[in-house]
Structure formats: structure tokens, C-alpha cells
C-alpha positions as CSV (number, residue, x, y, z in Angstrom):
1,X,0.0,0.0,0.0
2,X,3.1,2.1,0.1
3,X,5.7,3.2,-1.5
4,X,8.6,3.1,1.1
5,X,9.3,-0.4,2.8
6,X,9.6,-1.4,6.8
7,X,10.9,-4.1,8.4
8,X,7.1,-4.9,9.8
9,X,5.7,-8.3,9.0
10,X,3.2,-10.5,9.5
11,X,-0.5,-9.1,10.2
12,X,-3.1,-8.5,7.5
13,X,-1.8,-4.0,8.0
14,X,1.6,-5.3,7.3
15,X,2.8,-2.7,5.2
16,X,0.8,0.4,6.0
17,X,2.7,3.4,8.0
18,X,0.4,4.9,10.5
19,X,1.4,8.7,12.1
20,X,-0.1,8.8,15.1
21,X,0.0,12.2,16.8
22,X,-2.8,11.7,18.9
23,X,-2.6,11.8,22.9
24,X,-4.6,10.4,26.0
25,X,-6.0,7.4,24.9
26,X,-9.1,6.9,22.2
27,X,-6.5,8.1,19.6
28,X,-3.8,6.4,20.8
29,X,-5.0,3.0,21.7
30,X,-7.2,3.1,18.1
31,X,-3.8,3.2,16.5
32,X,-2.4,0.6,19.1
33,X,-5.0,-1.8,17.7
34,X,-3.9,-0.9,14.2
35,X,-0.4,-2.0,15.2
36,X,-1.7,-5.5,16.6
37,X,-2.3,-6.1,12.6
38,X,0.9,-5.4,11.7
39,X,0.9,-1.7,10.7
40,X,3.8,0.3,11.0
41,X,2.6,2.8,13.6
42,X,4.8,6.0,14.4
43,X,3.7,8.1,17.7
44,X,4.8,11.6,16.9
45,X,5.5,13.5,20.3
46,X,5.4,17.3,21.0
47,X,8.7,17.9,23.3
48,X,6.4,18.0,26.4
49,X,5.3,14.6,25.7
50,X,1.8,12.9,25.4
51,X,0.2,13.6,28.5
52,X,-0.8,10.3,29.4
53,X,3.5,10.0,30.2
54,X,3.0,12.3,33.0
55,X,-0.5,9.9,34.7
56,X,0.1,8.8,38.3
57,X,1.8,5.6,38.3
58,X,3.7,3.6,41.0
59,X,6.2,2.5,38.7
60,X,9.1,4.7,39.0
61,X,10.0,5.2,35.5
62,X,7.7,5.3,33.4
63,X,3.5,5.8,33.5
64,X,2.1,2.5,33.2
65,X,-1.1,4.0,31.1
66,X,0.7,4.7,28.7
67,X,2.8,1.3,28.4
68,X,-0.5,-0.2,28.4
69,X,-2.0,1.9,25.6
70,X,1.1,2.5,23.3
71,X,2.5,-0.8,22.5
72,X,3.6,-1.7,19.0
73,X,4.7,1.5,18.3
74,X,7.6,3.5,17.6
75,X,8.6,6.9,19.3
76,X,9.5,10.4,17.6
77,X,9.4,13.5,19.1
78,X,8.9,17.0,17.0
79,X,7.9,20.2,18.1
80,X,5.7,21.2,15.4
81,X,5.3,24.8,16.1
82,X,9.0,25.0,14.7
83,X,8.8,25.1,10.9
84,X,11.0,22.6,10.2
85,X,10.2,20.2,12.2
86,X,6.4,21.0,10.6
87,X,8.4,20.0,6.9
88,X,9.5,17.2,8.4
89,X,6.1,16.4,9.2
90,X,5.1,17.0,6.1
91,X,8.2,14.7,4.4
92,X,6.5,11.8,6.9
93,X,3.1,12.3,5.8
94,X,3.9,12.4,2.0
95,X,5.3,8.5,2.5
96,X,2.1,7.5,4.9
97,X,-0.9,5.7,4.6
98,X,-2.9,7.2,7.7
99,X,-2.5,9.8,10.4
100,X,-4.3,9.8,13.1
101,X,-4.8,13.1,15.6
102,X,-7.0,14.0,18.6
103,X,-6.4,18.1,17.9
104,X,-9.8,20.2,18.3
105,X,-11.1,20.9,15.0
106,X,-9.7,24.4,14.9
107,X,-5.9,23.3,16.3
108,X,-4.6,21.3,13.0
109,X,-5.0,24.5,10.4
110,X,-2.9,26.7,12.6
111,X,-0.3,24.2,13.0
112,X,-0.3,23.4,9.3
113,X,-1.3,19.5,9.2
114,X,-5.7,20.0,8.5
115,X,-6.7,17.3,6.1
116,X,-7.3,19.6,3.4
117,X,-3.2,20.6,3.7
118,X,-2.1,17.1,4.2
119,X,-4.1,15.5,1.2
120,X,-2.1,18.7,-1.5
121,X,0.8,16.2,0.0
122,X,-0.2,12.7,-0.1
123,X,-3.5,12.7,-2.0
124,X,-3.8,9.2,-0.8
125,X,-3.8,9.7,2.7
126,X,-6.3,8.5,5.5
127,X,-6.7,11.5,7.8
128,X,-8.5,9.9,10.8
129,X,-9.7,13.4,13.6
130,X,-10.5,12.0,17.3
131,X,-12.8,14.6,18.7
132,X,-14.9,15.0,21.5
133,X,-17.8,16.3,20.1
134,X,-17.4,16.7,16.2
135,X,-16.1,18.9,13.4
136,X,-19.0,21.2,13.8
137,X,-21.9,22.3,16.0
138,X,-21.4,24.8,19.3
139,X,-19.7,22.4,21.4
140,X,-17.0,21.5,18.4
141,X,-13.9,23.0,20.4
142,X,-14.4,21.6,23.7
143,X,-12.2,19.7,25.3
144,X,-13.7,16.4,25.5
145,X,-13.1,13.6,28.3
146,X,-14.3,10.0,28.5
147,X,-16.3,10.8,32.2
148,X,-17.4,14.1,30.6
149,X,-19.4,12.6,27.8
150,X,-20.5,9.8,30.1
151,X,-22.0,11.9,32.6
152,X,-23.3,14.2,29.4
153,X,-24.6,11.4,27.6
154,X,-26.5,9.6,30.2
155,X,-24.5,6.9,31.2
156,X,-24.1,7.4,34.6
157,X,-27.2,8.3,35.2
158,X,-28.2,4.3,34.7
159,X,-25.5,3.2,37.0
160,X,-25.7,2.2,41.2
161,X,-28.9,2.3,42.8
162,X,-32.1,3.6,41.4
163,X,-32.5,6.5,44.3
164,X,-28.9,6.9,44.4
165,X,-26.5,9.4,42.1
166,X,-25.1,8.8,39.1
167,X,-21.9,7.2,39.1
168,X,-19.4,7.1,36.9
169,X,-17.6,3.8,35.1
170,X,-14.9,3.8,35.8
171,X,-11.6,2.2,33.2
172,X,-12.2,5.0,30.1
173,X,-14.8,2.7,28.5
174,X,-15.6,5.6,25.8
175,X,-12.1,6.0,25.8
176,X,-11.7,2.6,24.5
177,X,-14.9,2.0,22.4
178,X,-13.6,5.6,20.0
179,X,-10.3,3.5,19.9
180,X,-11.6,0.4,18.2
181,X,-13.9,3.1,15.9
182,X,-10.7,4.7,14.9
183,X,-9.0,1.2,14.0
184,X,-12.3,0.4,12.4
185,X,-12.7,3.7,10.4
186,X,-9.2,3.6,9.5
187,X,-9.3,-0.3,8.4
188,X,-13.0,1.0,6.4
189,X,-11.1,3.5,4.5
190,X,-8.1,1.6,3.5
191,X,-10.4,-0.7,2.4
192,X,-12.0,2.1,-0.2
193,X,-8.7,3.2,-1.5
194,X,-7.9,0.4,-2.8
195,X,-10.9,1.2,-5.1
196,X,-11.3,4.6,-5.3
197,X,-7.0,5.0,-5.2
198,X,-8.0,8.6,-2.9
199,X,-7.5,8.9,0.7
200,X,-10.6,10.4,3.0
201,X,-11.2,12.1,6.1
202,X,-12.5,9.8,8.8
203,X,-14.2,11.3,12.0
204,X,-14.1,9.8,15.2
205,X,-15.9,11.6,18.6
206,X,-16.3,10.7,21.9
207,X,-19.7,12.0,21.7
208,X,-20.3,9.8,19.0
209,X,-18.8,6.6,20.7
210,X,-20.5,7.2,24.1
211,X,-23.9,7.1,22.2
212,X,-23.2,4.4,20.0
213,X,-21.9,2.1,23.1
214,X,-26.0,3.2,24.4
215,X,-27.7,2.1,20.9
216,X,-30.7,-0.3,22.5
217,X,-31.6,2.3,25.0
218,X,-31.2,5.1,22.2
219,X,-34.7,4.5,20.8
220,X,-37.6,6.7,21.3
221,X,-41.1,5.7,19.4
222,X,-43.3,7.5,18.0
223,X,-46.0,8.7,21.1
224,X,-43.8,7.8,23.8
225,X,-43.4,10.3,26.7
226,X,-40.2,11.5,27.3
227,X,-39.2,9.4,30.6
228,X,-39.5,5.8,30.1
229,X,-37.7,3.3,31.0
230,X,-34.6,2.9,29.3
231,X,-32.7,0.6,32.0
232,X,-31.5,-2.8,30.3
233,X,-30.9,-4.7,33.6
234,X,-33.2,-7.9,34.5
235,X,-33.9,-7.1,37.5
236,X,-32.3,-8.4,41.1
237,X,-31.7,-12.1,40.1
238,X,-28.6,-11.2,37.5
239,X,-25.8,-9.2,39.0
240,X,-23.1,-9.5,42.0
241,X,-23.9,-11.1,45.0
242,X,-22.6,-11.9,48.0
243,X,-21.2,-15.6,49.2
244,X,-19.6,-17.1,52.2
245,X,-16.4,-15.6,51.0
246,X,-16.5,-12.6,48.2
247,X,-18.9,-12.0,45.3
248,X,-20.1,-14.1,42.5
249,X,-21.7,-11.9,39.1
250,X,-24.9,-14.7,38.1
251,X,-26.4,-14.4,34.8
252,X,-29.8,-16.2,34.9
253,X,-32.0,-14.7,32.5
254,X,-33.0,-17.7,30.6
255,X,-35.3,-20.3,31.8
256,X,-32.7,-23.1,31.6
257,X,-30.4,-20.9,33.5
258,X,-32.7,-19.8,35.6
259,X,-34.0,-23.8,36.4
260,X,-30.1,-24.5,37.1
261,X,-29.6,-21.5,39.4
262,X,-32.7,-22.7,41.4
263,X,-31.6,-26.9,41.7
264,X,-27.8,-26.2,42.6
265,X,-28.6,-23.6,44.9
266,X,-31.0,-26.0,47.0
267,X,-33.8,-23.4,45.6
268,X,-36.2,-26.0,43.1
269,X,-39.2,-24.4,44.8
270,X,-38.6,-20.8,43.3
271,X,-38.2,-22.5,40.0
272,X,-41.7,-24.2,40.2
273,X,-43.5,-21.2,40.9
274,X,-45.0,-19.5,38.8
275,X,-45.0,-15.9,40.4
276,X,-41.5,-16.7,39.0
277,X,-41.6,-17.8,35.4
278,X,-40.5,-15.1,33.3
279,X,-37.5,-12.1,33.7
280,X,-40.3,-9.4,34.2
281,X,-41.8,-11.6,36.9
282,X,-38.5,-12.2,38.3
283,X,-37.8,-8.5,38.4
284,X,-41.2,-7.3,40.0
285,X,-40.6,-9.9,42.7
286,X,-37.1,-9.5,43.4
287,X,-37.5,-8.6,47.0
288,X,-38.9,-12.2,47.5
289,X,-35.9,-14.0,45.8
290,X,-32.8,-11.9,46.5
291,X,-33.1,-12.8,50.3
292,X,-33.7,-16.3,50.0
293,X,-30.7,-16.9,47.1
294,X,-28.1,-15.0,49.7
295,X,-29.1,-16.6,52.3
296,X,-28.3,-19.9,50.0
297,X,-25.1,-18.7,48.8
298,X,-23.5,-17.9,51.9
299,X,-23.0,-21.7,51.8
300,X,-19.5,-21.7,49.7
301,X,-17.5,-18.9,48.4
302,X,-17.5,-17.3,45.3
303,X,-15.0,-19.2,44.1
304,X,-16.5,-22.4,45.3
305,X,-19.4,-21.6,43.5
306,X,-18.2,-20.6,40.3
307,X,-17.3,-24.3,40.4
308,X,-20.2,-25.8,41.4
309,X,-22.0,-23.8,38.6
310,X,-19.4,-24.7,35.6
311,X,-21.5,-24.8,32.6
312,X,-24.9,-25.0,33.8
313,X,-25.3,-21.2,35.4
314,X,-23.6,-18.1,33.7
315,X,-21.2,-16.9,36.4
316,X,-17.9,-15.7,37.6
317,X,-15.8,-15.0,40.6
318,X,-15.0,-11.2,41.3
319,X,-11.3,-11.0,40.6
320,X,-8.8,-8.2,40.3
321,X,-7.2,-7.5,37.2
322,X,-4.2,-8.9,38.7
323,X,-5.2,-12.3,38.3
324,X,-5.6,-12.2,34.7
325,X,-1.7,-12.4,34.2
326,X,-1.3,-16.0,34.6
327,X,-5.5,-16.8,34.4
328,X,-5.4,-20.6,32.6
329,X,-7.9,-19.0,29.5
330,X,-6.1,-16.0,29.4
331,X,-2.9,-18.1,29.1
332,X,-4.7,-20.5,26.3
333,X,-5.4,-17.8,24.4
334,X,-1.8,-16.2,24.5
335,X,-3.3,-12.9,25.3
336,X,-0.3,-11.8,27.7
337,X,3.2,-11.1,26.2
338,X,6.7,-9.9,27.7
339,X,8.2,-6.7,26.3
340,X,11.3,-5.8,27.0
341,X,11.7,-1.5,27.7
342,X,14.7,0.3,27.4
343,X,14.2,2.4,30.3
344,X,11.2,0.0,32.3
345,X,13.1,-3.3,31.5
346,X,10.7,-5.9,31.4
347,X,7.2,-6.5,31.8
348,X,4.3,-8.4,31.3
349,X,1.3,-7.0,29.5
350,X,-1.6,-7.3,27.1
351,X,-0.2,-8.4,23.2
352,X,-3.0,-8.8,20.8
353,X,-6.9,-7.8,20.6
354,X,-8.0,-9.5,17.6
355,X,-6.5,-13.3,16.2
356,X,-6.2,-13.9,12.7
357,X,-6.2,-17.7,11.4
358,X,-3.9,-16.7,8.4
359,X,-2.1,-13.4,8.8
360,X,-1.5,-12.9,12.7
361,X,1.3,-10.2,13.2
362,X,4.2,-11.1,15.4
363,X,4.0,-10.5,19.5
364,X,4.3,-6.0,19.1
365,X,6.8,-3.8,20.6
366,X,7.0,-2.3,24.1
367,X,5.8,1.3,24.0
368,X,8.4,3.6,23.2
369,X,11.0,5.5,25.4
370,X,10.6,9.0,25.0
371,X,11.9,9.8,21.0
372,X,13.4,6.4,21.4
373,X,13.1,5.7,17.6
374,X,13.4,9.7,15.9
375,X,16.7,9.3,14.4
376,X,16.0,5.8,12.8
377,X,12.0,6.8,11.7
378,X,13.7,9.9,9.9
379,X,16.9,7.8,8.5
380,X,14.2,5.6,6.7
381,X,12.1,8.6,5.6
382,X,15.7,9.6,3.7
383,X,15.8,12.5,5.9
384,X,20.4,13.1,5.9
385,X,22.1,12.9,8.6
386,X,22.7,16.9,8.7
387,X,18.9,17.8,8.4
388,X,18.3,15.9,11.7
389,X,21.6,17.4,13.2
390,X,20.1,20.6,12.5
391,X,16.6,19.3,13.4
392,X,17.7,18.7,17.3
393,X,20.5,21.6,17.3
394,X,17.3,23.8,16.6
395,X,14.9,21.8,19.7
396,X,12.7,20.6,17.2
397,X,13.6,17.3,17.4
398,X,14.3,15.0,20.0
């Protein structure tokens, strides 16, 4: 897909240079996923760094954020308020396949990179925009945050108790949905080109994302009032509960599930009844149920029960994420790799998010050090020796 070749191989984006100037993580992780299929992806720094560097972290060294959201990727750093470090830019783009930024939508003309200026260079580009609210409309230049727009959009407002406040969720879950958008646009559009032979604008919000992740409760008939209820949950009987010894999440929506739940719990009379026969019934009688199935499970713990359930009821143990390192299914599924850091050393973290049965890309890179790879991502772009001697005598390049 490009003219200028990279060492890169394996994955079905093997081949495709991806600029990634984006920060935080929607744009970054989106291009993160892109580099779990093989693509090339170069994350283009200002000299303060992406932001996420600077998160609260208790390793020493380096923020573990952005370990976590940067793998696979290579590291150059370029002030691009500098005008040449902007032509350098510019050099980069012209051999590219995509670039990917989270700029507001007035930022990218003043620093010279807007898709309109980038596609005079490489006509061919895909110019993917993170936002958080759009290219246009009165909101289109503020700053946009994952809990913003899920306090905004209505998420938290469906969260915790029904009397209770909204509460937030917590792990940048819009965050994370705009990243696998970007990847998906991006993929989308590479896809055209081989058609069309043009490169496009692609736009990706976090507005956009935190409503698409709320799709069956974004749907408002004809006649409805206003308030309705919107609230996907089944009621009392699926969710966490207590057990002798921490909490066990049941799923038991289904009348087979929902028979199973009853006999291994010592509870066959609930699943006779028919006050009890259906989710909505289950729901409208929850204080009748809840009661009797905790005092049942305080009989084992969670863990015990997760067990005793296997395939018959829906469930799982409450864990922390520090048990999916060496979790036997996470393990199967090779899901966990060691990278090796120049500056963290070594560490264990999450490789791949999609598996391919024909073109899987090899085990990715750590994240990059700070402008760990400028002088080699330049060297390849033909960039002289001099130009970048100049580049970092200058500042603009680290």
C-alpha cells in the first residue's frame, strides 16, 4: 500500500505506515490496535510529551497508562510549532498511509497539518480526527473527556442504585470504544482506497462513541413520553452477590439458567412457581428472591461456587485485574506477552486484541522511550544525517 518499505511483517496491515499524533488514549489505543495487525505505527510526540506520560503511576520510571495503551509502536518527538520540524512532518506524511490526531477541530489548520493541507501532499492519505464532540456544532472545540461525555450522555445516570447518584464507570470505557472506531474507520477507508486510489477524512468523537456504546436504549417511538424506561438490567436475580467468602456476578435470565440457578442452589421451589416464570416476573418480585438466594449462597465462596455452577449457570468470581496475568484461558489464548523496555526493562502485558487464522502479526513492541526511535523513523524517511543534526540543534527534534 506504500511506497517506502519497513521491516514490519506479518498481520493483515503489514505494510501500512500509521502517524499517530494523537494523545490520551481513544486516539492512541485506536492506533495501538492498528499495530496488533501489523501496521507500522509511528507516535509523533510534541517535546512536552503525550500527557498520558505524566499519569500517576507507582512505577518509577515510566506511567504504566501509557505502556498499556502505546505498545507496538515506535517513538518520535517534534515540536511542530517549529517550521522545520512542521516539513519534516510533512516529508512523513507524504510516504504515509494514515494519520491519526485528537487536535480540536480548529488546532490542526494553525499548526499546518488540516486534512485539506495534508491531502495537497499525499492525496492518498487516510486522515482519521478523534474529537470529543465533532467537526462542527457549538460544542466543536471543547475539550472532551471520557467521564465528561458519560456523565453528558447519560450513562451514569443508569448506574448504582435507582435512588442513588449517578456514578461514573470507571476504566475510560468511551475511551476505549472511540479507539476500536478509529481502527475500524481507519481499516474501512483503507479498504476504499484500494478502489477509489484517494485517501478520505474519517471522524471519530467521543460524543459519538458514548452514544453508540447506548444504541438499545437510544430509541424513542413515535408517542412515547419522554421518561421511560430505558434501564436494560433484568432485574435483582442477575448481578453480583454476596457468598460465604466474596462476590459471584450470576447471569440467569433464561429459563434453563434460571431452572439450574434454582436446583444447585437448594432453591427447586422458586423454579416451580410460577410468580416466578418469566425475567419481568423475576424483576417485580425481586425482594422475595434476593433474600432467599443470599441466604443460599453464603454456603460456599464465590470461588466455590463458580465451580459448582461450571457450565450449567452463567457466572464468575469477582477478581482483580491482577489475576488475569497468569488466568489458565487467558494463558490459552496467548493474550499476555513480555516486552522488554529500554528504560522500564521488562514487563508483562496485554499483546493482541483481535486473532487472525492466516495473517497474525508477530508479538508487538513495548511502548516507546521518550523519541526512542526519531533518528531511525527519519533515516528511513531519507531525511540526511545533517537535516536531523540541524533538526535537534534547533529543539525541534528530540
Amino acid at each position: 500500500m506504500m511506497a517506502t518499505e519497513h521491516v514490519c511483517t506479518g498481520g493483515p496491515l503489514a505494510g501500512v505506515r500509521v502517524l499517530d499524533l494523537s494523545a490520551y488514549i481513544a486516539g492512541p489505543y485506536g492506533c495501538t490496535l492498528l499495530a496488533d495487525q501489523g501496521a507500522d505505527v509511528v507516535k509523533v510526540e510534541p517535546p512536552t510529551g503525550d500527557n498520558l506520560r505524566k499519569y500517576p503511576s507507582t512505577l518509577d520510571t515510566e506511567s504504566r497508562a501509557f505502556l498499556g495503551v502505546n505498545r507496538g509502536k515506535r517513538g518520535l518527538v517534534l515540536d511542530l510549532k517549529q517550521p522545520d520540524a512542521l516539513a519534516v512532518l510533512h516529508d512523513l506524511a507524504r510516504q504515509a498511509d494514515v494519520l491519526v490526531h485528537n487536535f480540536r477541530p480548529s488546532v490542526p489548520a494553525r499548526l499546518g497539518i488540516a486534512y485539506e493541507q495534508l491531502a495537497e501532499v499525499n492525496p492518498r492519505l487516510i486522515y482519521c480526527a478523534v474529537t470529543g464532540y465533532g467537526e462542527t456544532g457549538p460544542l466543536k472545540d471543547k475539550a472532551g473527556y471520557d467521564q465528561v461525555l458519560q456523565t453528558m450522555t447519560g450513562m451514569c445516570a443508569l448506574q448504582g442504585k435507582a435512588d442513588g447518584p449517578p456514578e461514573i464507570l470507571y476504566g475510560s470505557v468511551v475511551d476505549y470504544y472511540a479507539s476500536s472506531m478509529v481502527a475500524a474507520g481507519v481499516a474501512s477507508a483503507l479498504y476504499e482506497r484500494e478502489r477509489s486510489g484517494r485517501g478520505q477524512f474519517v471522524g471519530v468523537s467521543l460524543l459519538r462513541s458514548a452514544l453508540a456504546l447506548q444504541s438499545a436504549r437510544l430509541v424513542w417511538a413515535e408517542g412515547e413520553p419522554r421518561e421511560i424506561g430505558r434501564d436494560m438490567r433484568s432485574g435483582g436475580i442477575t448481578g453480583v452477590h454476596p457468598t460465604g467468602g466474596g462476590y459471584l456476578y450470576i447471569s440467569a435470565n433464561t429459563p434453563h439458567f434460571w431452572q439450574a440457578l434454582c436446583e444447585k442452589t437448594g432453591l427447586a421451589d422458586l423454579a416451580a412457581n410460577p410468580r416466578y416464570d418469566s425475567v419481568r416476573k423475576r424483576a417485580e418480585h425481586r425482594d422475595e428472591i434476593v433474600p432467599r438466594l443470599h441466604e443460599a449462597l453464603r454456603a460456599r465462596t464465590a470461588l466455590e461456587w463458580e465451580a459448582w455452577f461450571g457450565e450449567e449457570v452463567p457466572c464468575a468470581a469477582a477478581r482483580g485485574v491482577e489475576d488475569m496475568f497468569d488466568f489458565p484461558q487467558v494463558q490459552a489464548e496467548k493474550m499476555i506477552s513480555t516486552f522488554a523496555h529500554p528504560v522500564v526493562g521488562s514487563y508483562r502485558g496485554f499483546a493482541q486484541a483481535i486473532k487472525f487464522g492466516r495473517s497474525q502479526a508477530d508479538t508487538p513492541r513495548a511502548a516507546p522511550a521518550f523519541g526512542e526511535h526519531s533518528e531511525e523513523v527519519l533515516a528511513e524517511a531519507g531525511i540526511s544525517a545533517e537535516r536531523v543534526a540541524d533538526l535537534k540543534k534547533r529543539g525541534a527534534l528530540r
